[in-house]
Residue, then its C-alpha position, 0 to 999 in steps of 0.5 A: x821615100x825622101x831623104x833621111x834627115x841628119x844632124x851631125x855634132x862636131x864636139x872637140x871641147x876638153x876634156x870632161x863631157x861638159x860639151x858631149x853632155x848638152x849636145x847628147x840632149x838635144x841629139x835624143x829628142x832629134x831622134x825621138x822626131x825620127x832625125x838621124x845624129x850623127x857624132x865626131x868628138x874626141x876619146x871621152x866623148x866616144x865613151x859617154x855616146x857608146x854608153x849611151x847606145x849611140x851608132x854613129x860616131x866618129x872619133x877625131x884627134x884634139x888639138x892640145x891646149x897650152x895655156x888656152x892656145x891652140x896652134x894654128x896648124x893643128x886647127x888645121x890639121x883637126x879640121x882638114x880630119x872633119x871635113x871628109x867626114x861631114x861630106x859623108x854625113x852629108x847633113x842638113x845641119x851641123x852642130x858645132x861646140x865652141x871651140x870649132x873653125x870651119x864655119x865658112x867651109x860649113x857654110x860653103x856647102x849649103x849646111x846650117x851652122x848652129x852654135x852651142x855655147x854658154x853665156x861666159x863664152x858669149x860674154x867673155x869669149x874668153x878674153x879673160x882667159x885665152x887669146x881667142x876673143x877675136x876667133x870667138x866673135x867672128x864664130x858668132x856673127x858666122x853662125x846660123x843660130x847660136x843656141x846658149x844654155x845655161x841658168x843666166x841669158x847673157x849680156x851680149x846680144x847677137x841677131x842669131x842668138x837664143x837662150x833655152x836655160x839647161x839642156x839635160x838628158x833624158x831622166x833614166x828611169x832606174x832610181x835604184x841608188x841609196x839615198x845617201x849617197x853623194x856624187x862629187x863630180x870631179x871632171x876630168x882636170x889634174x888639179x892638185x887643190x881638187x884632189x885634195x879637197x875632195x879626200x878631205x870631203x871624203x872622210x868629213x862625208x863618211x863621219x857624217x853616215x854619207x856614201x862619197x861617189x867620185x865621178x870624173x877621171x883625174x881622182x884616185x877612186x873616181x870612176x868615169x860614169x856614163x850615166x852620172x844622173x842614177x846618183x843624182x836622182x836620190x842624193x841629197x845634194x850634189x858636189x862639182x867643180x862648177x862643171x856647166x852640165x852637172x849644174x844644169x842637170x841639178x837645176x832641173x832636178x832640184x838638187x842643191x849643189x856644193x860648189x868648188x870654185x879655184x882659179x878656173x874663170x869659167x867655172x867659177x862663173x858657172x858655180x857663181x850663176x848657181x849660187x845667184x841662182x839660189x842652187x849652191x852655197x860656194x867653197x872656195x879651195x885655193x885656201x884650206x877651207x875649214x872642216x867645221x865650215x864643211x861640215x855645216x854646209x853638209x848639214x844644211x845642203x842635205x836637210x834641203x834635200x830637193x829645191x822647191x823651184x826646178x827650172x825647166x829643161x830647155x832641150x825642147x826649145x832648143x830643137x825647136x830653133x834647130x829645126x826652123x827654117x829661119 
């Protein structure tokens, strides 16, 4: 009998799932090949894989972000933590967020290196946002394979590079929920502007005979699903906060989104992909939007209903890149 093939998943991105959720994609059509996954990810992330049924995960300790910073030290305190466990996994390949820095080590142990990021990360490894554009680049160019997902290729060209479009879940197969319904994913962020924004949607929704579903962790009422896809099935459209996965997941489905942009760069990049994209009409809530704006965009999202021009899931293409010897 040979040996077992494997695939671990390093996922230490925070704090919603918007990293979990891709890579838990690509870890269900590794299993279908009969490739064992194996997970070591943070507090959330245990949850959502748990929930999912998933065996093999270990839980690891984050480092803490301040003002996108993270320290040296607990780097390497994180790192000293995973590499053990990689030794006892012992996989043949390593699948690694953006945020991870033992790709040398990786490497020096004869396991191939696939990066998983989006294109803001490749085209703006951060540098408008954190001081990690020197880290992030030298990531890439270390990297096996360096997989982005996303709805837009990026601008930055690397040898090692491809792009799959979105990585989405398996569909459940449960479609149970009332059609009027409508998720709003609020991630996992403290964000005052957010939670404010989303009681007013709230009570303009429920005037409108539609059923608010709060999904993330920071909102009062919201409750951390691990399968947001049952709501997204049958909603007439979807609100985020310019999560990457949520948009992909509705791209693929169909769903028109209403997109919450405030100071985040990265999300409002992703929210601004999905408009260009023809997948979402924008409110900007650093300001009070207006209620009557709101409420005709409620109208014209759910009279959409279903877009005509899914995009196709890419988590096929993306094992297939996994899985090649070159």
């Amino acid at each position: 009998m040979g040996k077992e093939r494997r695939v671990a998943f390093i996922l230490r991105g925070l704090p919603g799932l918007g990293h979990v959720s891709p890579a838990f994609a690509i870890a269900e059509e590794l299993a279908e090949r009969h490739i064992e996954p194996h997970f070591i990810t943070y507090s959330n992330g245990v949850a959502f894989l748990e929930k999912n049924n998933q065996k093999h995960i270990q839980r690891i300790s984050t480092p803490h972000h301040q003002d996108g910073i993270v320290p040296w030290k607990e780097m390497f305190e994180v790192t000293t933590e995973i590499l053990p466990l990689i030794k006892k996994i012992m996989p043949e390949t390593v699948v690694v967020d953006g945020e991870f820095d033992a790709f040398f080590l990786l490497k020096r142990l004869g396991i191939k290196v696939v990066m998983l990021t989006t294109k803001p990360y490749v085209d703006h490894n951060f540098s408008k946002y954190t001081r990690y554009s020197d880290y992030a680049e030298s990531a890439m160019q270390n990297a096996n394979l360096i997989i982005v997902h996303g709805l837009d290729r990026p601008k930055a060209k690397h040898d090692n590079m491809i792009f799959v479009g979105p990585l989405v879940r398996k569909i459940p197969g449960r479609q149970n929920r009332k059609e009027n319904v409508v998720p709003i994913c609020t991630g996992f962020e403290v964000n005052k502007r957010l939670t404010s924004f989303a009681k007013l949607l709230c009570k303009i929704l429920k005037r409108e005979h539609l059923v608010p579903r709060l999904i993330g962790g920071n909102i009062a009422g919201a409750e951390f699903a691990s399968e947001p896809l049952e709501y997204f099935l049958n909603a007439p459209f979807i609100v985020t906060h310019g999560g990457a996965a949520t948009i992909e997941e509705a791209a693929v489905l169909g769903k028109p989104l209403m997109l919450l942009c405030d100071d985040d760069l990265e999300k409002r990049l992703n929210a601004l992909s999905a408009k260009r994209n023809g997948f979402g009409s924008i409110i900007d809530i650093r300001a009070k939007p207006d209620e009557n704006v709101i409420r005709m965009m409620i109208k014209h999202l759910a009279a959409q209903s279903r877009l005509p021009k899914p995009v196709a899931n890419g988590t096929p293409k993306a094992v297939e890149a996994i899985l090649a010897d070159n």
